[in-house]
C-alpha positions, -999 to 999 in steps of 0.1 A, spaced: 349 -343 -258 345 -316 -289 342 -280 -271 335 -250 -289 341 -212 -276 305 -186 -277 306 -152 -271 272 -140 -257 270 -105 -244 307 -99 -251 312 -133 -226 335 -155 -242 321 -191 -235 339 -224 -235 307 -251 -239 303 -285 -252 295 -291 -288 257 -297 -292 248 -276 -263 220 -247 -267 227 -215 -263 203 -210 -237 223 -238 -219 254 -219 -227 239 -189 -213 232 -204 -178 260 -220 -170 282 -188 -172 252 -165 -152 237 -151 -181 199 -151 -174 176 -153 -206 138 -155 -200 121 -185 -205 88 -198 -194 86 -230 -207 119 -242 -204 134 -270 -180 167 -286 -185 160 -319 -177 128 -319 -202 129 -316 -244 130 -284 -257 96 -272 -263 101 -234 -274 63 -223 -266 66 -193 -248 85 -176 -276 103 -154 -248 137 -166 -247 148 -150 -284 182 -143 -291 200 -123 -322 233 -143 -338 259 -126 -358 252 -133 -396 221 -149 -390 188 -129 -400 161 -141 -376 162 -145 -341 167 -181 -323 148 -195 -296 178 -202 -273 160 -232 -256 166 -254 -288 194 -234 -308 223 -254 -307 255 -230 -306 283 -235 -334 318 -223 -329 325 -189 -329 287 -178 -324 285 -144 -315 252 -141 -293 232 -109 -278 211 -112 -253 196 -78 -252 191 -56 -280 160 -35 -286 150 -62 -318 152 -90 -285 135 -69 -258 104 -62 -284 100 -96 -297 97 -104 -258 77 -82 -251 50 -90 -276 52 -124 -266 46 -116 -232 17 -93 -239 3 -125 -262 5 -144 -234 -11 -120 -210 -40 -109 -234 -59 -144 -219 -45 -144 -189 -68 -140 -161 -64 -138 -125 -55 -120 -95 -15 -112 -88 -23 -100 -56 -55 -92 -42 -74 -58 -49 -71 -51 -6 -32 -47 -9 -36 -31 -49 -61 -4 -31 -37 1 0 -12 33 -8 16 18 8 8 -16 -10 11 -40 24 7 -77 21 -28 -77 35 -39 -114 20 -3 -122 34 -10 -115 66 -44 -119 72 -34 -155 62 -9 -156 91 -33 -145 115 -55 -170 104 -25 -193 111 -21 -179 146 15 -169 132 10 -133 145 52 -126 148 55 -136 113 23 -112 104 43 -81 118 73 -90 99 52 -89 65 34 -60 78 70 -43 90 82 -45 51 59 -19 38 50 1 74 69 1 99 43 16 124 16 -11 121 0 -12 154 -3 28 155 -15 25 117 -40 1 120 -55 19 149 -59 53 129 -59 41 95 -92 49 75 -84 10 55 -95 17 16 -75 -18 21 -114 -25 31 -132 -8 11 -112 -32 -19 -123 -65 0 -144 -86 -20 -160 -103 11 -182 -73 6 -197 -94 -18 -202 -125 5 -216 -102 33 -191 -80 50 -154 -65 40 -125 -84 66 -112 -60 96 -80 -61 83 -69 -27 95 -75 -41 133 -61 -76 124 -28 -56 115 -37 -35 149 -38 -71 167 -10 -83 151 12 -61 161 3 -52 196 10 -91 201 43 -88 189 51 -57 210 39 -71 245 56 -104 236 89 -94 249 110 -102 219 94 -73 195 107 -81 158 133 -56 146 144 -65 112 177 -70 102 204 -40 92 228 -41 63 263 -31 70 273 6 76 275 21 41 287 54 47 263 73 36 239 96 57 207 115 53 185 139 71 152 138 74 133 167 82 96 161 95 92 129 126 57 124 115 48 90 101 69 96 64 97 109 80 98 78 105 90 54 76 122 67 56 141 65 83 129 30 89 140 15 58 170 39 49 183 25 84 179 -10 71 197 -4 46 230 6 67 227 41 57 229 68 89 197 84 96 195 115 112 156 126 120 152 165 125 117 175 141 99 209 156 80 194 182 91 181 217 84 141 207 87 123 175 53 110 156 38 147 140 1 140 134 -1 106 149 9 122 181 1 153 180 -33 153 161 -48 120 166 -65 115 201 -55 92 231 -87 79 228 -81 68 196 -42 66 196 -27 56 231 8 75 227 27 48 247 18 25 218 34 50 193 60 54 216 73 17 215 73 19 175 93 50 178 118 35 199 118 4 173 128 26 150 154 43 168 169 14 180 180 7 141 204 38 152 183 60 135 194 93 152 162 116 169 163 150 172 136 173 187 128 212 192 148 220 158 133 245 137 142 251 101 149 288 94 155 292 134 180 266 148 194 255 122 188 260 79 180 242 50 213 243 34 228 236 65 213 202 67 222 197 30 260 205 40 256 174 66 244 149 45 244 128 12 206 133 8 178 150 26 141 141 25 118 169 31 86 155 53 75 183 75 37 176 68 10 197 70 2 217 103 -17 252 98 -51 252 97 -71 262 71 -93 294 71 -131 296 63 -132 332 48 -161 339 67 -171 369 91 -157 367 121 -129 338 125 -101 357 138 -125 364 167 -117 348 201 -126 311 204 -121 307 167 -94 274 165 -82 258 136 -91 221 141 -56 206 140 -47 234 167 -70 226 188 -59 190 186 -28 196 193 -35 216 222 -51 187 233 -26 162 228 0 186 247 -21 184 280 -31 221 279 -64 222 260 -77 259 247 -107 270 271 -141 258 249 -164 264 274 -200 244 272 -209 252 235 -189 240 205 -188 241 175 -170 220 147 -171 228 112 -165 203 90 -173 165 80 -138 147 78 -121 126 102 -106 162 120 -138 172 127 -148 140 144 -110 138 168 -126 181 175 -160 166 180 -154 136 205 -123 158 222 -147 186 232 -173 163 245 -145 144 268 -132 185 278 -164 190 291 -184 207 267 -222 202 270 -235 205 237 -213 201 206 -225 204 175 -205 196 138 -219 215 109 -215 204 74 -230 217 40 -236 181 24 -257 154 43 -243 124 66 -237 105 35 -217 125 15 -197 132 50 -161 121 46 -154 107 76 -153 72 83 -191 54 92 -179 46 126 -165 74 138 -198 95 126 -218 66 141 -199 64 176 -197 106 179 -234 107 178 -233 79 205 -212 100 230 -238 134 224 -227 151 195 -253 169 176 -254 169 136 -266 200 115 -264 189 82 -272 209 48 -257 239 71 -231 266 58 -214 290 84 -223 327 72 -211 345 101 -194 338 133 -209 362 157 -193 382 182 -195 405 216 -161 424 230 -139 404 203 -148 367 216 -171 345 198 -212 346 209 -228 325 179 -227 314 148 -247 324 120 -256 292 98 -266 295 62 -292 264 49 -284 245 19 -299 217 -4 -280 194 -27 -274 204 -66 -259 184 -96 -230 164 -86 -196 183 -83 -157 174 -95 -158 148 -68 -190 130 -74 -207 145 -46 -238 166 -52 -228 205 -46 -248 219 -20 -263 253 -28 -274 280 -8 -312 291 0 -321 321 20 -329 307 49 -308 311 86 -302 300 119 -282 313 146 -266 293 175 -255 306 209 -216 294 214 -183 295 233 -162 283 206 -157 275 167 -133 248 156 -124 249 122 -117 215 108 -123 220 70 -86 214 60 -48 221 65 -21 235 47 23 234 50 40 262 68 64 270 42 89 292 67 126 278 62 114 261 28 115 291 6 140 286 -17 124 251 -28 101 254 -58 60 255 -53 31 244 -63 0 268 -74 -10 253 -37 17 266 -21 27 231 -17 65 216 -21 67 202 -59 78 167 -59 86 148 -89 58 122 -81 83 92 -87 119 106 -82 105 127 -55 128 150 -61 124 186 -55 139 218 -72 172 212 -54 198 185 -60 198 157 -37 168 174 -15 136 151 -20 101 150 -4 74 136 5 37 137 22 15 159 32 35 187 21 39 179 -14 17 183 -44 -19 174 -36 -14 186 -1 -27 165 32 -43 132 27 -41 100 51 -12 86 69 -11 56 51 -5 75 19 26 93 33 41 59 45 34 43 15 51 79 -1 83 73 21 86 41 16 91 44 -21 112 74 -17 134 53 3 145 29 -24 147 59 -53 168 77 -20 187 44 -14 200 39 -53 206 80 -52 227 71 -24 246 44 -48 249 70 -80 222 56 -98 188 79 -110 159 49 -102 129 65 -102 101 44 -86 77 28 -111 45 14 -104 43 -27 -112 23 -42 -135 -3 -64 -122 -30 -88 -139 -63 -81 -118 -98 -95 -128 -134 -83 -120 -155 -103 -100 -192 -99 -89 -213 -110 -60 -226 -138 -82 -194 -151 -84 -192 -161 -47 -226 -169 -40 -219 -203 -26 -201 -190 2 -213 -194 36 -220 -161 50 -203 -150 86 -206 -119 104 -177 -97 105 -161 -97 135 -172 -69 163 -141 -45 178 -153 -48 219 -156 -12 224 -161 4 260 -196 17 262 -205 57 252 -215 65 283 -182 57 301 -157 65 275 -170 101 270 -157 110 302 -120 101 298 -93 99 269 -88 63 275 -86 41 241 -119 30 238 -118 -2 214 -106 -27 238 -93 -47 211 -94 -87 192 -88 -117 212 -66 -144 197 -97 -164 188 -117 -135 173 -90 -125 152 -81 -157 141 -113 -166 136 -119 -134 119 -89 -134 95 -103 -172 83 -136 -152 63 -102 -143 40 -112 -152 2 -78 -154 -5 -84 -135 -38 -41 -132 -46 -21 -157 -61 -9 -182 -42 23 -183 -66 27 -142 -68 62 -142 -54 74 -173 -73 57 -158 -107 82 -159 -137 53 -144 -162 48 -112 -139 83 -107 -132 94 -107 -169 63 -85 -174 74 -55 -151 107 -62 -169 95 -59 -204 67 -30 -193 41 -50 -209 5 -33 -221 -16 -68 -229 -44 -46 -235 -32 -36 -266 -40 -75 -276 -75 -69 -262 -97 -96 -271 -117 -127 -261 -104 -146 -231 -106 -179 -216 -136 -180 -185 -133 -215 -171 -143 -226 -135 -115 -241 -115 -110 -276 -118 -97 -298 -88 -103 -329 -109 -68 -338 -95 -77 -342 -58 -49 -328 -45 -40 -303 -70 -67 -270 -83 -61 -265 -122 -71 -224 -130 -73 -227 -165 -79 -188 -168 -40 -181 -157 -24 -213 -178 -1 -199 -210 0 -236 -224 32 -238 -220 29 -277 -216 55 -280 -190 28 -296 -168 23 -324 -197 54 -327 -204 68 -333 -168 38 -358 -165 49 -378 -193 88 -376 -198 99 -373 -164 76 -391 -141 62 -414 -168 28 -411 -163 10 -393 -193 -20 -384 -172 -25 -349 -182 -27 -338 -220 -39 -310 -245 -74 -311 -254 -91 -292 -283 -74 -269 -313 -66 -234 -313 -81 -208 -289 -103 -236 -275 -72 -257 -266 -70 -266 -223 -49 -290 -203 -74 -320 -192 -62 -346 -168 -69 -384 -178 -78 -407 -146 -90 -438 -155 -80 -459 -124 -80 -451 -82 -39 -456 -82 -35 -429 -108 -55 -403 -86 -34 -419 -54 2 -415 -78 -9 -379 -82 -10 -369 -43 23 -372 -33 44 -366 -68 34 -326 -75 58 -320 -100 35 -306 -120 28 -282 -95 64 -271 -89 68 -266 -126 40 -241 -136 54 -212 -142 23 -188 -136 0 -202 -105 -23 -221 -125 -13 -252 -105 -22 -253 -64 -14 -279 -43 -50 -281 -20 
């Protein structure tokens, strides 16, 4: 047998004469790209991804049917290789139409596997739901209890009728994992010798830890308050909340040997460059606890509270006296936690004030809805002016009418001021317009014109070396839990390769999406979403008991099957949209026409999407060379040119059931077993 030695990459090779170099390549683990590529087939050379350069030898090679000579000297990677790839990639892509995954986990800031599992609900594989949950947030049943789910607002089944409850499907999930005795608790890598502190136990700071645990580093978790969970226990309400459901995720989490410890203030117990002297890296997540101030007349009187203080007072078991008339100012989710706390304290009437009208309030729909339910009163297109007062405590409130204007930097019309008043007689004021860091034992790390910690938004790194941060107290300031999760989880792998010596900051994926409209799913058969049992207004007011009483197994089964499945069913398996993060594609610089064709289940068993098919004929040509069968085949010239099956008798169709190869060789999706 004639051998011949290749050098690819600076590999010396020893191959068989008349090998490729793409054959070469592979058997001494050197990956090139190819999509249209299998060994036991022809070579084909479609996809025009798996160029080489060869010493001496002007042009570059498709390595799927270059046969190597002696002494070849091969690269593999040179800036002339990784453009011509790309191009052909973003070629490919230009008319390639689909979903990669679907726009409920694109629109979710920690970017969870919603399709994923809200399948395996749907499956009654609720275990295996939490463990895809668990990969992206690793406080699901707290999460989907609080979360505010633009995951939902994404959902397509909007279009059909009504968006999925995925947030209480991950909520279900999970609470059926923790009362089943046997909680999952994922898997740690060996001890790598490395530690980090984390400063801040809300939800950020526990998601670091999380994964930074996973991956055998030793996680030490430094926090000011007397339990672990910031916001989620010290700001969101029982009755919303139930702590001893936190609780068991924190102890998940600490049972990864993540290292808790409570009462430790920054600047006072211990310092900044203290904790830096004890670690390998430190992540910063101390969130966002001081309220912020109106600038009105009359706040620093008694019975003036910042919302999030008077939360917190709440949550601590020793609530500020409100006495029977309250007031909340404000519109966001805050103000509802102030509204529907001082109703169960006791207070008799309770009103919210906010400038804009119910629908420009930010809150969530059902927490405006189910306020109102328990006796809170709205006074919309109202502006505090003053805050009245008698011997230094608070008598009224002085309230300035407004009507809408032009729309402002948010899209919401501005409201505007008319001279026009009304005063109301109160015991208390509860400021829930906002929140802001306390920057005490932070001072040396460089601001924001907010007065917020600047975070390089994807090395999250701060001014000081190995000192990173995330959450509320970064940049844009306080937002929703979910987006600090999905913050820390991100910082964990940039914090994890930091860890390793390497500088990886985190890069948002490339993903094909598509647009679809309600006329697109008009056949489907509408079904009501599914109702969260709820304990009624009248009895729930009175206590701080968790008022949704939660899905059965059969609702949320049945309620995770209204699913539209909008993702790829071949995401994870994808060669195209890996070698596309790979290559940083930008197809749309190929704008053009595209391919819009129904999909085709001609094949029985097996959907055809013609929309994500790159023609790379590895579909055909499995059909014909390997199994022998020549059923499928290209039909038409040019742009216009589809794979088309061919059945002309029953046994073909029968043949085609149980041999899928087809299937197993697309390299994009467009092939689904049914």
């Amino acid at each position: 047998m004639d051998m011949i030695k290749v050098t690819i990459d600076g590999i010396e090779c020893t191959a068989e004469k008349g090998q490729t170099v793409l054959q070469i390549a592979t058997a001494n683990g050197i990956e090139i790209p190819t999509l249209c590529y299998i060994d036991d087939l022809k070579a084909y050379g479609a996809c025009g991804i798996c160029t080489v350069e060869a010493e001496n030898i002007p042009k570059l090679l498709r390595a799927c049917s270059a046969v190597a000579s002696d002494g070849m000297v091969i690269s593999t990677q040179t800036p002339r290789i990784r453009q011509s790839r790309k191009i052909a990639l973003e070629l490919l892509l230009s008319d390639h139409t689909g979903d990669c995954k679907g726009p409920c986990s694109l629109n979710c800031p920690a970017g969870t596997d919603c399709q994923g599992y809200v399948k395996l609900i749907s499956e009654g594989k609720f275990r295996e739901a939490t463990e895809l949950v668990k990969e992206r947030v690793p406080l699901p049943a707290s999460i989907g209890r609080v979360c505010p789910h633009p995951c939902e607002k994404a959902c397509r089944r909007a279009l059909v009728e009504e968006p999925i409850s995925i947030a209480f499907l991950k909520a279900f999930a999970a609470d059926e994992d923790l009362k089943s005795g046997n909680k999952f608790i994922p898997e740690v890598a060996p001890a790598t010798g490395k530690t980090v502190g984390i400063i801040g136990g809300g939800p950020a700071g526990l998601t670091a830890a999380y994964f930074l645990a996973v991956k055998g580093h030793k996680v030490t978790i430094y926090d000011a308050m007397d339990k672990m969970g910031g916001m989620l226990r010290y700001g969101i309400p029982q009755y919303r909340l139930p702590k001893e459901v936190l609780d068991m995720e924190i102890d998940t989490i600490a049972s990864l040997g993540v290292e808790m410890k409570n009462n430790v203030k920054i600047g006072k117990d211990i310092t900044l460059d203290e904790i830096k002297a004890k670690h390998d890296a430190v992540i910063v997540a101390i969130g966002a606890w001081q309220s912020s101030a109106m600038g009105v007349t009359g706040e620093n009187l008694e019975g003036v509270y910042g919302g999030i203080d008077f939360l917190r007072s709440v949550a601590l078991h020793n609530p500020v006296e409100i006495g029977k008339n309250v007031a909340v100012c404000g519109g966001g989710n805050t103000a509802m936690d102030a509204c529907r706390s001082a109703i169960r304290l006791g207070a008799e009437n309770v009103y919210v004030i906010y400038r804009r009208t119910r629908a420009e309030m930010p809150a969530e729909k059902v927490e405006i809805d189910e306020a109102e339910e328990e006796g809170v009163t709205y006074k919309f297109l109202c502006n505090p002016a003053e805050i009245i007062g008698e011997n230094g405590k608070v008598k009224a409130i002085k309230l300035q009418k407004m009507v809408l204007g032009e729309a402002d930097a948010s899209g919401r019309r501005k409201p505007v001021p008319v001279d026009e008043y009304e005063e109301i007689q109160l015991d208390t004021v509860i400021m829930a317009i906002g929140q802001k860091i306390n920057i005490a034992g932070f001072e040396s790390l460089e601001l924001t014109n907010r007065g917020n910690i600047a975070a390089d938004t994807n090395s999250f790194r701060t001014s000081q070396e190995g000192v990173f941060a995330v959450g509320d107290a970064t940049n844009r300031g306080a937002s929703i839990a979910i987006e600090a999760i999905g913050e820390a989880q991100k910082a964990s792998e940039v914090v994890d390769q930091y860890l390793k010596g390497k500088d990886v900051p985190y890069k948002k994926p490339y993903f094909v999406e598509k647009t679809v409209t309600a006329a697109d799913l008009a056949d489907r058969e509408k079904i009501s979403r599914a109702v969260m049992p709820q304990r009624s207004p009248e009895e729930r007011k009175h206590d701080f008991n968790e008022i949704n009483l939660g899905f059965t197994a059969d609702m949320a089964m049945a309620e995770a099957k209204r699913c539209l499945q909008c993702g790829c069913h071949d995401y994870h398996e994808c060669k195209l949209i890996r070698y596309a993060n790979q290559y940083d594609v930008n197809p749309a610089r190929f704008a053009g026409d595209k391919h819009n064709v129904a999909k085709e289940q001609k094949l029985v068993s097996i959907e055809r999407d013609q929309n994500k098919c790159i023609l790379c004929n590895l579909c055909v040509r499995v059909c014909d060379e390997d199994v022998k069968k020549g059923i499928l085949g290209l039909v038409g010239r040019g742009f216009t040119t589809v794979i088309k099956p061919e059945f002309n008798k029953p046994e073909v169709t029968a043949y085609c059931k149980d041999c899928q190869k087809c299937v197993n060789a697309c390299p994009t999706g467009a092939l689904k077993s049914l």
